[in-house]
C-alpha positions, 0 to 999 in steps of 0.5 A: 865560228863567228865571222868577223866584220871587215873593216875598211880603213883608209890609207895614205899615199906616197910618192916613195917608200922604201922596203928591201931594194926597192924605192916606189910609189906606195900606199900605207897603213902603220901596221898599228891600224889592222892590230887594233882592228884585229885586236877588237875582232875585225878584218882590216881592207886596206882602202888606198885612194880611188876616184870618189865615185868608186865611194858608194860600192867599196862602202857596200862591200864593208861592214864598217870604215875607219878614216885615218889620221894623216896630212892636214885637211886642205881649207879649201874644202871649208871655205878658208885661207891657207895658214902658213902652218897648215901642212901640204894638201893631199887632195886625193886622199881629201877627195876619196876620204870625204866621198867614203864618209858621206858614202857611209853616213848615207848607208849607215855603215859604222865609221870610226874617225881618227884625228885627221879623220875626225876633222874630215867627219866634221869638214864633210858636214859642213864644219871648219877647223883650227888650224893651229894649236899649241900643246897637242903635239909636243915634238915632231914625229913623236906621239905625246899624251894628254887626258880627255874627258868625256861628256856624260850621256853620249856614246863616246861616255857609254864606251869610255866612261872615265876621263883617260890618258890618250896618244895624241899627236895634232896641231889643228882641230874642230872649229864651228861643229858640222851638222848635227854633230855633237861634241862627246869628250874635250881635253882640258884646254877646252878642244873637242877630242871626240865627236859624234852623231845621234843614234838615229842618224847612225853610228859615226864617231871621230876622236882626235887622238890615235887609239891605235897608238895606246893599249884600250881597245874599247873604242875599236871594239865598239865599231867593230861591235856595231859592224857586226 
């Protein structure tokens, strides 16, 4: 039997949660992250917020990393002022999730960054963010869609070849490009929805949209591919 990588991605933490008779403290997951995770043929590890130089070790113990989507990025972390539309920061997830991206990109371990992660990967190399748009996330707490259009010769196009129909659900989004980076799909008003890195930098890919909420694994299976 062959043996399936294992797959790290990261989680929220809230100061409550409720499940049977109990109110406390939790770190979570939608359970629709290690579905698709599993779906593509990995093992999910749940990576709660830790102190960031706990970074390098967690990321040598994984065979790929994906960044979850959640809160809003803090604009401290690239140089901007707060917009009264930017939500609340969550400074220990941003601390943690920077400190595994650069712990993976540095490694050269396959990541996979989804929405929020997306805009992390490009805070982390230097980028900054809108942090505000229309039309991206159409009613509160539900998931909407929209098509996205990939740009021929990257590795988002190699996986996706045709422009598809994505769960979205976000109000900010890329800026000024981080690094190195390079801008692999757009949705139809002009946003980047998907961004990468060269091959010879390794295999990094963000997407602004949650793949976990919709039924096409093929992104999922290429991290997992690639962790293999």
């Amino acid at each position: 039997m062959a043996v399936r990588p294992l797959i790290g991605v990261s989680t929220y933490l809230e100061t409550g949660a409720r499940w049977g008779v109990w109110e406390l403290a939790a770190a979570l997951l939608p359970a629709a992250y290690p579905r698709l995770v599993q779906g593509a043929g990995g093992l999910t590890a749940m990576l709660p917020p830790d102190a960031p130089q706990h970074a390098e070790a967690t990321v040598a113990r994984l065979d790929g990393l994906v960044i979850a989507g959640g809160p809003d990025v803090d604009p401290a972390r690239y140089g901007a002022e707060r917009s009264p539309r930017t939500g609340p920061p969550a400074p220990e997830r941003d601390a943690w999730e920077l400190a595994l991206i650069e712990a993976a990109l540095a490694a050269r371990v396959p990541v996979l960054a989804v929405c929020r992660g997306m805009q992390l990967l490009n805070v982390a190399l230097g980028g900054t963010l809108v942090q505000h748009l229309d039309g991206h996330a159409e009613t509160v707490g539900v998931f909407g869609g929209h098509p996205v259009k990939p740009v021929p010769g990257t590795r988002y196009a190699g996986i996706v070849p045709e422009e598809l129909m994505v769960p979205t659900y976000h109000h900010q989004a890329v800026e000024r490009l981080g690094d190195r980076l390079v801008p692999s799909a757009y949705a139809a008003d002009g946003t980047v929805e998907a961004v990468e890195l060269p091959a010879e930098r390794g295999w990094a890919l963000g997407v602004q949209w949650h793949p976990e909420m919709g039924e096409d694994l093929r992104v999922m299976r290429a991290l997992v591919t690639a962790a293999c």
